[in-house]
Every structure is written in structure tokens, then in C-alpha cells.
Biotite code that builds the C-alpha atoms (Angstrom):
import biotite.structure as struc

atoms = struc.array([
    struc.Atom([2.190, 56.800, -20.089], chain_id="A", res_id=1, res_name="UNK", atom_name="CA", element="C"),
    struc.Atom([1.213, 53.456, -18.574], chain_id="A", res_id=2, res_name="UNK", atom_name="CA", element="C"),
    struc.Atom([-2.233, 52.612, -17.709], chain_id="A", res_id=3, res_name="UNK", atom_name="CA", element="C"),
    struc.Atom([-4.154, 50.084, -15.744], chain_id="A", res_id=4, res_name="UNK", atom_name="CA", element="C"),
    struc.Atom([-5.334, 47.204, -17.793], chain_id="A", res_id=5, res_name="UNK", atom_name="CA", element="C"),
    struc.Atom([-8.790, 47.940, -19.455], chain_id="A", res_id=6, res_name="UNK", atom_name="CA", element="C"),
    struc.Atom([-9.040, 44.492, -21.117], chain_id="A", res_id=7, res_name="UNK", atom_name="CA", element="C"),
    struc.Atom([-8.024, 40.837, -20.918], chain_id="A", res_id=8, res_name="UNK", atom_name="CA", element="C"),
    struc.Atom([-7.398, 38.202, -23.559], chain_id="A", res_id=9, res_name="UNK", atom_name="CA", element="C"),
    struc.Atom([-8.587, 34.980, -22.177], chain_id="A", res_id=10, res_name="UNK", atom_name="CA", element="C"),
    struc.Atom([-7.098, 32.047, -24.297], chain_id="A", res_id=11, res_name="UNK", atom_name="CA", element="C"),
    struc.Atom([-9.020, 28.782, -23.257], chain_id="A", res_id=12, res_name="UNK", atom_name="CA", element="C"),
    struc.Atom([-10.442, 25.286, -24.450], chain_id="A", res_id=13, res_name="UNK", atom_name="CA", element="C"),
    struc.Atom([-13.466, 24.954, -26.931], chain_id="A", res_id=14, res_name="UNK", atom_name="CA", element="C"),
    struc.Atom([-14.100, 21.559, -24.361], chain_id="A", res_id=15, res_name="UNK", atom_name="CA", element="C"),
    struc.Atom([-15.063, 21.785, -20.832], chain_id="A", res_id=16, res_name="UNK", atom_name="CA", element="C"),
    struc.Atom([-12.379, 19.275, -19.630], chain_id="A", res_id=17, res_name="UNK", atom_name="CA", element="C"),
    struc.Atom([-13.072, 15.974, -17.582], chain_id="A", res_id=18, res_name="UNK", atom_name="CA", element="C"),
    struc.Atom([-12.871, 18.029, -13.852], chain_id="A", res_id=19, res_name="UNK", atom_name="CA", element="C"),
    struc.Atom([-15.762, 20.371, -12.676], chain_id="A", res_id=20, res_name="UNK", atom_name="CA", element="C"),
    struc.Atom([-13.142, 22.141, -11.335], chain_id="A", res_id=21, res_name="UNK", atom_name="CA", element="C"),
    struc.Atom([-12.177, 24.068, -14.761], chain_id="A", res_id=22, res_name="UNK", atom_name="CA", element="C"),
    struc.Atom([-15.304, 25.042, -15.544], chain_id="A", res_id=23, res_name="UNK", atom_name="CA", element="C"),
    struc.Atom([-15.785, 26.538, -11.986], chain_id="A", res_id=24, res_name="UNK", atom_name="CA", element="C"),
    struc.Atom([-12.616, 28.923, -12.465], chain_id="A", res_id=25, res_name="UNK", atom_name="CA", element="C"),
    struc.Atom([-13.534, 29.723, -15.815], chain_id="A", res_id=26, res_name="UNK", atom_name="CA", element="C"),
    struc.Atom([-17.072, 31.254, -14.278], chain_id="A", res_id=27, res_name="UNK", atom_name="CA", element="C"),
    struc.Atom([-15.335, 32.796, -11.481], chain_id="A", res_id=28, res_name="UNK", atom_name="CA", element="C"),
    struc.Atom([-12.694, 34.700, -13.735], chain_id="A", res_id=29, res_name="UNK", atom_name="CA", element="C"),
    struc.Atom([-16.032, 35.793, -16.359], chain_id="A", res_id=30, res_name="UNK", atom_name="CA", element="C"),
    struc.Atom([-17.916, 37.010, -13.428], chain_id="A", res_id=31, res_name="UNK", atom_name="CA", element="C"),
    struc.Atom([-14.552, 38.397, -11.463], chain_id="A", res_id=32, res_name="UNK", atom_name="CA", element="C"),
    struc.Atom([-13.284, 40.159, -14.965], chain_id="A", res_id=33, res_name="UNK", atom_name="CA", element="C"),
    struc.Atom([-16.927, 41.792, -15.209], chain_id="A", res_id=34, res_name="UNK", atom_name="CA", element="C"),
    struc.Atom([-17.242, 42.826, -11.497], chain_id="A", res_id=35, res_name="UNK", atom_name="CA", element="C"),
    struc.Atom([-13.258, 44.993, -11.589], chain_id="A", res_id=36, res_name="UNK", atom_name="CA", element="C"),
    struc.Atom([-14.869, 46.425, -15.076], chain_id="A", res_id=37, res_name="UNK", atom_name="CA", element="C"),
    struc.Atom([-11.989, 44.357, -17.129], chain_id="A", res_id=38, res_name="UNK", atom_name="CA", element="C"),
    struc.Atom([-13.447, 43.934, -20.757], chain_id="A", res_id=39, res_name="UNK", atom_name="CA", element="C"),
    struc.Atom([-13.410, 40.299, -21.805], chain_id="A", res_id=40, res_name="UNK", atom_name="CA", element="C"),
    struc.Atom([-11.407, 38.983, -25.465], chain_id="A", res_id=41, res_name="UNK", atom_name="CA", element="C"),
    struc.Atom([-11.770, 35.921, -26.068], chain_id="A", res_id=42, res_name="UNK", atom_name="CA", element="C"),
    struc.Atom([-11.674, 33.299, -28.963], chain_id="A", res_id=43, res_name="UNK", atom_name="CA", element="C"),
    struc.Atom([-15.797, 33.889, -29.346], chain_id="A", res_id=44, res_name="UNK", atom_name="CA", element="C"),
    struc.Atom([-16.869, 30.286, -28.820], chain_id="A", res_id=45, res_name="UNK", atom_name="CA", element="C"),
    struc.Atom([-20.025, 29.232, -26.986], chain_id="A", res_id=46, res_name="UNK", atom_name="CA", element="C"),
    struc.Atom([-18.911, 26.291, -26.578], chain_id="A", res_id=47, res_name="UNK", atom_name="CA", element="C"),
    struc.Atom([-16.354, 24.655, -23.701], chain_id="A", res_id=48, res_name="UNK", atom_name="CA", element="C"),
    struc.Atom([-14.154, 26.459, -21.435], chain_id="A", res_id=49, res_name="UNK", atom_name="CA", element="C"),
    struc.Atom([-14.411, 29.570, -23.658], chain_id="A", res_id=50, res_name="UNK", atom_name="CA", element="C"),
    struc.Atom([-18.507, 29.511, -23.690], chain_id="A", res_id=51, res_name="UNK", atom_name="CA", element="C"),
    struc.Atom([-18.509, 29.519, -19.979], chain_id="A", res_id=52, res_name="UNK", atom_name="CA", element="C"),
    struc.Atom([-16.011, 32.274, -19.333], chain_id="A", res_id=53, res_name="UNK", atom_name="CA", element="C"),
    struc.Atom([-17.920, 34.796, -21.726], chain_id="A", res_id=54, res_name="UNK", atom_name="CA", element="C"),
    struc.Atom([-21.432, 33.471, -20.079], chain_id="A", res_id=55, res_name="UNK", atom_name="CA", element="C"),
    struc.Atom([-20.139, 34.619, -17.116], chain_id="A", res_id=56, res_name="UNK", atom_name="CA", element="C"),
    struc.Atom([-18.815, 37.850, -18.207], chain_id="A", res_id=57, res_name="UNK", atom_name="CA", element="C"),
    struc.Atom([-22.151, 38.880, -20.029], chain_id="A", res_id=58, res_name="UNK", atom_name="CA", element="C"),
    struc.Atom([-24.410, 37.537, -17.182], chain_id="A", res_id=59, res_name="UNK", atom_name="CA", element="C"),
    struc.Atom([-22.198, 40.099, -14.363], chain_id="A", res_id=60, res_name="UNK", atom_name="CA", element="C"),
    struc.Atom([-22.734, 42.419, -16.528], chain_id="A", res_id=61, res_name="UNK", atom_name="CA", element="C"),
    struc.Atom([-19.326, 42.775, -18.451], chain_id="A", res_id=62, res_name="UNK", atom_name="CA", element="C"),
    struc.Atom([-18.318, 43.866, -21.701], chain_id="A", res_id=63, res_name="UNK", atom_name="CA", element="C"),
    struc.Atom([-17.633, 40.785, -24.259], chain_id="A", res_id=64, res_name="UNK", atom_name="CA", element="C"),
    struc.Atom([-15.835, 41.004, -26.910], chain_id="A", res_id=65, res_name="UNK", atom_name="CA", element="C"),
    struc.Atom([-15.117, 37.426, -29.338], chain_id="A", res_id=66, res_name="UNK", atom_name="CA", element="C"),
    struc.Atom([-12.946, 36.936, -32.000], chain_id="A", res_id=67, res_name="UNK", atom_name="CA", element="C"),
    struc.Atom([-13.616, 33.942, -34.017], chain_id="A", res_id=68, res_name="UNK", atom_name="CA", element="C"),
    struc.Atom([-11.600, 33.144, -37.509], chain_id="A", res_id=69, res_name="UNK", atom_name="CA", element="C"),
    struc.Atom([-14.948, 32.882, -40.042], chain_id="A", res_id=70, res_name="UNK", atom_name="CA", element="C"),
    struc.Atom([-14.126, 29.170, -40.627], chain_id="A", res_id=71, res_name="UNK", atom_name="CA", element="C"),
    struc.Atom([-14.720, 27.923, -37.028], chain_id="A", res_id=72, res_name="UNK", atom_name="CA", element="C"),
    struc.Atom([-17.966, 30.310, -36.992], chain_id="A", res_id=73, res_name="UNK", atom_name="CA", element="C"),
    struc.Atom([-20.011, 26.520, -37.693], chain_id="A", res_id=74, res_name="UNK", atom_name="CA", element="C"),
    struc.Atom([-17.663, 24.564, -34.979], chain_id="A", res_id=75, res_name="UNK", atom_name="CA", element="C"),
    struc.Atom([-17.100, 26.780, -32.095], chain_id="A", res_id=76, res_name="UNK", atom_name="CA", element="C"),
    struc.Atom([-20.781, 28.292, -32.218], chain_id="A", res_id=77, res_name="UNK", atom_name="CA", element="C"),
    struc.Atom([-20.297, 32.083, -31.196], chain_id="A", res_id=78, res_name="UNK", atom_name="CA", element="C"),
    struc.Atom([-21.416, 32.942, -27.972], chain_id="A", res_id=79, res_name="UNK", atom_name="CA", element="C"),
    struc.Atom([-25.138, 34.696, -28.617], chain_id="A", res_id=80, res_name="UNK", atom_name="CA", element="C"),
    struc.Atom([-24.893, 37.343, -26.452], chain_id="A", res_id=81, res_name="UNK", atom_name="CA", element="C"),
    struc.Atom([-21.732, 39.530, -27.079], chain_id="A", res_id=82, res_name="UNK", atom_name="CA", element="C"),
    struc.Atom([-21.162, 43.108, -27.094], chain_id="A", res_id=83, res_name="UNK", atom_name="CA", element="C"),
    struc.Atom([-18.881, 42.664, -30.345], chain_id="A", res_id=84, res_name="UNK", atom_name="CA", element="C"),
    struc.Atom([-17.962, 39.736, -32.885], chain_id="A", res_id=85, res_name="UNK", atom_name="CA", element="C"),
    struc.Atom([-14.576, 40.282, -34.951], chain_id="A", res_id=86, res_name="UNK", atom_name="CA", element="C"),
    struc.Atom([-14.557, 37.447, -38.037], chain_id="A", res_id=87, res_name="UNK", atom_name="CA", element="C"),
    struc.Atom([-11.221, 36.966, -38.934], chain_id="A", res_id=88, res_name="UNK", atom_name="CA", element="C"),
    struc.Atom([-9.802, 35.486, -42.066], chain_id="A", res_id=89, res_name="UNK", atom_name="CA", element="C"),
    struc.Atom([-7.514, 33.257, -40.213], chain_id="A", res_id=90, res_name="UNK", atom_name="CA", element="C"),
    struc.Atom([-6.191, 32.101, -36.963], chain_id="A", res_id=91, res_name="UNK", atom_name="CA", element="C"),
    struc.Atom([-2.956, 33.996, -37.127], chain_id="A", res_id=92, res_name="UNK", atom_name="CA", element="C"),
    struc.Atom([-5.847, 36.949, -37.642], chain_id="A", res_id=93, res_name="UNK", atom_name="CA", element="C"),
    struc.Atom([-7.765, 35.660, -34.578], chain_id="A", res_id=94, res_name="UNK", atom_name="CA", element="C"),
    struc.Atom([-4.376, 35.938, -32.110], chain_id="A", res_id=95, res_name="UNK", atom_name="CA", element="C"),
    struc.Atom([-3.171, 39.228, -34.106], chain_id="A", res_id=96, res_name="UNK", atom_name="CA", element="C"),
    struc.Atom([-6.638, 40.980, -33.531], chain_id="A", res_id=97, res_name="UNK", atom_name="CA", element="C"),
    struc.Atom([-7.108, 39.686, -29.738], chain_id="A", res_id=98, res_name="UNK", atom_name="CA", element="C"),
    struc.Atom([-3.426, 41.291, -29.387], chain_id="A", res_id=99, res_name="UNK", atom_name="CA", element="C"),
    struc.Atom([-4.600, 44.552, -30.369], chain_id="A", res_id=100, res_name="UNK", atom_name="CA", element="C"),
    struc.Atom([-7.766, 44.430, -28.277], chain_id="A", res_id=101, res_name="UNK", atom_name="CA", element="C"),
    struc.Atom([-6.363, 43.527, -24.779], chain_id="A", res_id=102, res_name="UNK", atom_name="CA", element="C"),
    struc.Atom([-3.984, 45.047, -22.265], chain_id="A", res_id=103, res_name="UNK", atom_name="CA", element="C"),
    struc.Atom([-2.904, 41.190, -20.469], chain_id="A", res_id=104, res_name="UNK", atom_name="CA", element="C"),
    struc.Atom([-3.379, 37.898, -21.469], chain_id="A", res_id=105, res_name="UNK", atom_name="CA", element="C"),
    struc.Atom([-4.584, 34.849, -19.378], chain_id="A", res_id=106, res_name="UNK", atom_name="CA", element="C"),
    struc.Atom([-3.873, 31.488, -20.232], chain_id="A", res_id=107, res_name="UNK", atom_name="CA", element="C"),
    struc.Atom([-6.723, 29.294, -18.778], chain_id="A", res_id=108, res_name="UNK", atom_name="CA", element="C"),
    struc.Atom([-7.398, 25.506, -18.922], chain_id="A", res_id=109, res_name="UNK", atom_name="CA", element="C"),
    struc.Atom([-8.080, 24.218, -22.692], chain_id="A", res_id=110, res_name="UNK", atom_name="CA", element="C"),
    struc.Atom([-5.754, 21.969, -25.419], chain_id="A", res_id=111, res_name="UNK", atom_name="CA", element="C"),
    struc.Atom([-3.643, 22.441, -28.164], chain_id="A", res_id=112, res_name="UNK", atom_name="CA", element="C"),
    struc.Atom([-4.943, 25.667, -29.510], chain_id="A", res_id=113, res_name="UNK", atom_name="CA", element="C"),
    struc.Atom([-4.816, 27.099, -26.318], chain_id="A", res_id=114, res_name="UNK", atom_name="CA", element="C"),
    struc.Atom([-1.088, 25.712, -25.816], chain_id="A", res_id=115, res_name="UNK", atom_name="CA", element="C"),
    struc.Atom([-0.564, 27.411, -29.731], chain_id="A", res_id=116, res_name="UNK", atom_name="CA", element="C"),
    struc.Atom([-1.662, 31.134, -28.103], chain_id="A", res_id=117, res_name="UNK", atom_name="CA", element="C"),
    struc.Atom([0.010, 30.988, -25.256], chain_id="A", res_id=118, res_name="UNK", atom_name="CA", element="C"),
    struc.Atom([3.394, 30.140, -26.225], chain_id="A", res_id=119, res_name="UNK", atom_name="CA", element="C"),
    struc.Atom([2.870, 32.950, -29.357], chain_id="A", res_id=120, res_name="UNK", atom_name="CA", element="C"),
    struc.Atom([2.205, 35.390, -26.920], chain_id="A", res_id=121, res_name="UNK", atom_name="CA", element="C"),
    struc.Atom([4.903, 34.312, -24.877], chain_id="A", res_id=122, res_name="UNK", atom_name="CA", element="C"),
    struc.Atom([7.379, 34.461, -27.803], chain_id="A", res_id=123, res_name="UNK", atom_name="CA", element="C"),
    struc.Atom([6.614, 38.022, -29.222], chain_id="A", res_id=124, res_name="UNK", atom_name="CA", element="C"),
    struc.Atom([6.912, 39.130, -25.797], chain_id="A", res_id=125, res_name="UNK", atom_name="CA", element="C"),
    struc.Atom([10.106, 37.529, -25.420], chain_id="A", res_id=126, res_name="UNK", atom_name="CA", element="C"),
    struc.Atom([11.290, 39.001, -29.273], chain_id="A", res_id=127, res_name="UNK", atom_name="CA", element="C"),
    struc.Atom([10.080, 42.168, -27.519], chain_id="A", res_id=128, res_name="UNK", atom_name="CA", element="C"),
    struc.Atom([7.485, 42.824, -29.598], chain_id="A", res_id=129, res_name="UNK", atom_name="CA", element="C"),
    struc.Atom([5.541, 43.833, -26.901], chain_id="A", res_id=130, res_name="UNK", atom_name="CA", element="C"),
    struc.Atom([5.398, 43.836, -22.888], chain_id="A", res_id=131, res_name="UNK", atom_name="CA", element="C"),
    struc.Atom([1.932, 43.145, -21.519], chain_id="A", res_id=132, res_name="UNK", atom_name="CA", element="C"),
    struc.Atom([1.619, 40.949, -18.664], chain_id="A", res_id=133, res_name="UNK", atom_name="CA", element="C"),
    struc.Atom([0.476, 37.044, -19.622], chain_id="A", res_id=134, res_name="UNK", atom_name="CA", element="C"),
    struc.Atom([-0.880, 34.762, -16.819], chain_id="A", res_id=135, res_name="UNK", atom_name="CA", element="C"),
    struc.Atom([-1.547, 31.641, -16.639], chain_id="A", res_id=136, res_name="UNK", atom_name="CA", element="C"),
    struc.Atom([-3.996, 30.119, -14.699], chain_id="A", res_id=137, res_name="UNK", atom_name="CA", element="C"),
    struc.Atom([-2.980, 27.226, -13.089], chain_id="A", res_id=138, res_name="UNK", atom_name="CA", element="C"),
    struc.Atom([-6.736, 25.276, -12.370], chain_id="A", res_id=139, res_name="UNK", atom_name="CA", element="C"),
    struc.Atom([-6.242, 21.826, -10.817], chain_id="A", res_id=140, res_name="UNK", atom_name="CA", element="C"),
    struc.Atom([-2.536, 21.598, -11.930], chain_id="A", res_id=141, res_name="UNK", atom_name="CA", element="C"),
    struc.Atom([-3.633, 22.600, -15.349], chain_id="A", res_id=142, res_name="UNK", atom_name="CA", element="C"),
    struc.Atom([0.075, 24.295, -15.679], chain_id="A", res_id=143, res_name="UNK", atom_name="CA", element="C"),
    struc.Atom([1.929, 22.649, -14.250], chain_id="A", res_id=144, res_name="UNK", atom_name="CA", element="C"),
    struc.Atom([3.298, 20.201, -17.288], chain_id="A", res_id=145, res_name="UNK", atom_name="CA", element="C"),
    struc.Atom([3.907, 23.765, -19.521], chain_id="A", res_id=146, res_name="UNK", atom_name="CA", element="C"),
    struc.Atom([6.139, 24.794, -16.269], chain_id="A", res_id=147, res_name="UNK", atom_name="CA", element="C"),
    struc.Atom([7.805, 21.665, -17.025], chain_id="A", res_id=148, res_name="UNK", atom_name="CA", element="C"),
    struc.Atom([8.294, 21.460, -20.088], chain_id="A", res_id=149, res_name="UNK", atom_name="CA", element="C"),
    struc.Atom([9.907, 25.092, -19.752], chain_id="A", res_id=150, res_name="UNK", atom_name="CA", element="C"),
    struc.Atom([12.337, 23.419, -16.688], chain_id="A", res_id=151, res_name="UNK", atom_name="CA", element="C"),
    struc.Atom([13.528, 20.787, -19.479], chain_id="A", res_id=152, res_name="UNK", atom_name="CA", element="C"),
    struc.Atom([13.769, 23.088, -22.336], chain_id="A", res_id=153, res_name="UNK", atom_name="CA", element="C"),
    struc.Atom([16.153, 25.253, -19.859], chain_id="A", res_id=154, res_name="UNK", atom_name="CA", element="C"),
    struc.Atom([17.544, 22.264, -19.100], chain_id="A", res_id=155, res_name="UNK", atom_name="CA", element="C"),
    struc.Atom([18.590, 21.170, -21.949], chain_id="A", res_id=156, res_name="UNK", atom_name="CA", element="C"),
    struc.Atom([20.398, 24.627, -23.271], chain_id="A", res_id=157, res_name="UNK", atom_name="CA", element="C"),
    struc.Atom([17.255, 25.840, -25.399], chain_id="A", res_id=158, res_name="UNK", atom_name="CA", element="C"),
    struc.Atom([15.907, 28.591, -23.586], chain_id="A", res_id=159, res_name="UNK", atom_name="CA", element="C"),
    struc.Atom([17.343, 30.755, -21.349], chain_id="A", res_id=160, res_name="UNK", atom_name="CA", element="C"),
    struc.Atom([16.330, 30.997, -17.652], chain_id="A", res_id=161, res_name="UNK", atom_name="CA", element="C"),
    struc.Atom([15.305, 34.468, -17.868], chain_id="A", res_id=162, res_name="UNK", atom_name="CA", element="C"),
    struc.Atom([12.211, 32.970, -19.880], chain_id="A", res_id=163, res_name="UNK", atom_name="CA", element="C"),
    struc.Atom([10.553, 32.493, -16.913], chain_id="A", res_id=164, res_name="UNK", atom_name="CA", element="C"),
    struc.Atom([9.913, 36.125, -16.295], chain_id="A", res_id=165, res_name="UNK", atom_name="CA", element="C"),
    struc.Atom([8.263, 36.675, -19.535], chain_id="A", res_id=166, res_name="UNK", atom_name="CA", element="C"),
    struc.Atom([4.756, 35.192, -17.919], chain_id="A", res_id=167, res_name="UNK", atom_name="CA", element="C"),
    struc.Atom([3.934, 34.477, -14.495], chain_id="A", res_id=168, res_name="UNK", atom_name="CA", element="C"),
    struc.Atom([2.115, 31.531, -13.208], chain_id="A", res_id=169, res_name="UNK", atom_name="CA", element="C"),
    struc.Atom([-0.884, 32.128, -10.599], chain_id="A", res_id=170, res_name="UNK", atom_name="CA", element="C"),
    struc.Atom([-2.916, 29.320, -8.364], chain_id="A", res_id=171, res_name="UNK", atom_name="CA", element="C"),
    struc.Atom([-6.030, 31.143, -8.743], chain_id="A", res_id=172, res_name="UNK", atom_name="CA", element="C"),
    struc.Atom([-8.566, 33.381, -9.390], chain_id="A", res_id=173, res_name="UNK", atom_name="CA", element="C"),
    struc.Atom([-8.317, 36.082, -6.462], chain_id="A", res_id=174, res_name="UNK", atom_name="CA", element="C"),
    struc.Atom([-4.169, 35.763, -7.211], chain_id="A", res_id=175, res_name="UNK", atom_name="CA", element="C"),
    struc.Atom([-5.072, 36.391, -10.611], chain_id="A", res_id=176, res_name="UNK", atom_name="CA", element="C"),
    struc.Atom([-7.558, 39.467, -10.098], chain_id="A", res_id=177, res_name="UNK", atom_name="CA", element="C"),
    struc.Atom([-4.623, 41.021, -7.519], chain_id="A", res_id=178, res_name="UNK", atom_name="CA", element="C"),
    struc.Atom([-2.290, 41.011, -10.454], chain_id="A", res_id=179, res_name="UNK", atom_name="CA", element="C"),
    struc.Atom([-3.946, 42.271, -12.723], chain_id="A", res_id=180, res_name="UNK", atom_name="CA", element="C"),
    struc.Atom([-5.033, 45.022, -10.624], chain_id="A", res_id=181, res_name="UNK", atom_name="CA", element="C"),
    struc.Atom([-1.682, 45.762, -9.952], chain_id="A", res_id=182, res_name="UNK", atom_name="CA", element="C"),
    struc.Atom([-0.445, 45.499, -13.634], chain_id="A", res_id=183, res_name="UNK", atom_name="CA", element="C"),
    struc.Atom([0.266, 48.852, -15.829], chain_id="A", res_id=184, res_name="UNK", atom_name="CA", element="C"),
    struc.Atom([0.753, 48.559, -19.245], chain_id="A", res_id=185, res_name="UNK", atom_name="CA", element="C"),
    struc.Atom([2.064, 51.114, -21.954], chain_id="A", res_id=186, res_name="UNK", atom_name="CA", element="C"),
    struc.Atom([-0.215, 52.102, -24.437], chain_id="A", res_id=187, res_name="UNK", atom_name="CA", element="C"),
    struc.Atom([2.179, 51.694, -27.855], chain_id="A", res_id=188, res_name="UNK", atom_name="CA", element="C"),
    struc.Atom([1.879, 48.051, -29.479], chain_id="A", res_id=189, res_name="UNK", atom_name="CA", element="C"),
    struc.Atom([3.996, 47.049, -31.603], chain_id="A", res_id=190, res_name="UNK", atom_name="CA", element="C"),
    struc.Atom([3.399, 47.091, -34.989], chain_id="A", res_id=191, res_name="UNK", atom_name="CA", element="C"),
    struc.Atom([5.614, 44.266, -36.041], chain_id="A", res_id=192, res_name="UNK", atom_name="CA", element="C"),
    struc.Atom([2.750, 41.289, -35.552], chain_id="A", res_id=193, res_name="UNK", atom_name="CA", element="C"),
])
């Protein structure tokens, strides 16, 4: 029986980014996740992008939930002030645990291991290994070079149009929130990960 989503898998940067802007969304989607009483997973960083999303959360009262692979425990600084901490052996770990945790996934502004988790959880969606909503959140034009890089990959025969519907691009916070309040989501995962 679908459900409304309970919890959301923020995948973000473990740096704040040159433009104010980025960390500004990132404390409006902690605070806005905490305030609809959406649980927050996330990579559990304090640092960056990822630091100031679960600060958020915690401080509006949310429920915070980090899931840090045990080797990055001395880089990425976990957040002091979560409701849980899963150590994971690994990164493939991290993404399969934060998969089992959350109901959507949202794509905010970070780098290469943010580009890594989205495009994973793009792809098992797409080998139908599951079908919870993804997001991404485009800050300051933050997606709008993963839109087009999609566009060329079409382009050039490699992925199918249909693609596109596997994840949906939103311009901000209050779109995002709307969305997500709208999503429902089955509760069987697949096992498959």
C-alpha cells in the first residue's frame, strides 16, 4: 500500500561551495524537512553542504539520521548532534544503507561524490530496482550541466529519452517540499542492491 514519504536521503557536498547561495538552500531544506516531520539521511558529515543541512534539521527540531563509511569518520567529522550514526564498511555500504533508510532522494549542491550517488540512484531506479522519487535541487544553476550532460548522452544514442522521467528536476525549496508532499511511495525495496 503506498505511503507518504517518512524520510529523505539528502546527497550533498562535504564543501560549502564558492556562492552563499548553496549554503542558504541547504538550511532552508534542513529546517523545511524538520518543520513537514520528514526524517533527514544524509552522508553524516559536519562539515560543508552536508554539515549545514543536518544543523538545520536538528536545530528545527527534526530527526537526523547520518551514515558515514568508518574511513571518512576522521575527514568528514560527523555531525555532533544526531539522533542516529550508521558506520559503514564502505561507500557502496554508505549509498546501500541510506537506500534502505529513506522513502525519496534529493540531490543537492556538492562534487563528485555527490554526482557518484545521484546517478546510482538514478540507475537502480532505471534497472527497476526500485521506484522512489529522486530530486534534484537545482541551487543557482547547480543542475543544470547534469541536465546537460543527460541532453548529449540522449543525443548521442546512449540513453533513452524516457530517462528523463526517472528523476525530476526542481528550482527550489518550496517546489521541492510540494513534491514531496505529494509523493507516495510503496513500502517493498528491492532486495537486489
Amino acid at each position: 500500500m503506498p505511503h507518504p514519504v517518512r524520510a529523505v536521503a539528502v546527497f550533498c557536498g562535504s564543501r560549502p561551495g564558492h556562492e552563499p547561495v548553496h549554503a542558504e538552500a541547504a538550511r532552508a531544506l534542513g529546517t523545511a524537512l524538520a518543520k513537514a516531520g520528514l526524517g533527514l539521511v544524509y552522508g553524516g558529515g559536519g562539515i560543508g553542504i552536508m554539515g549545514i543541512v543536518a544543523e538545520a534539521a536538528h536545530a528545527a527540531g527534526g530527526r537526523v539520521h547520518g551514515v558515514i563509511p568508518d574511513f571518512l569518520r576522521h575527514v568528514e567529522r560527523p555531525q555532533p548532534q544526531l539522533d542516529a550514526l550508521d558506520v559503514t564498511t564502505s561507500m557502496h555500504a554508505r549509498k546501500a544503507r541510506m537506500f534502505e533508510l529513506a522513502d525519496a532522494f534529493v540531490s543537492l549542491s556538492g562534487g563528485l561524490g555527490t554526482m557518484d550517488e545521484t546517478f546510482e540512484i538514478i540507475t537502480w531506479r532505471q534497472l527497476r530496482l526500485h521506484d522512489k522519487p529522486i530530486f534534484l535541487l537545482d541551487v543557482g544553476g547547480w543542475a543544470a550541466p547534469f541536465q546537460a550532460l543527460i541532453e548529449s548522452l540522449i543525443g548521442q544514442g546512449f540513453v533513452g529519452r524516457e530517462s528523463q522521467q526517472l528523476y525530476r528536476i526542481v528550482p527550489d525549496v518550496p517546489a521541492l517540499m510540494a513534491a514531496l508532499a505529494a509523493a507516495r511511495v510503496e513500502d517493498a525495496s528491492a532486495a537486489r542492491l
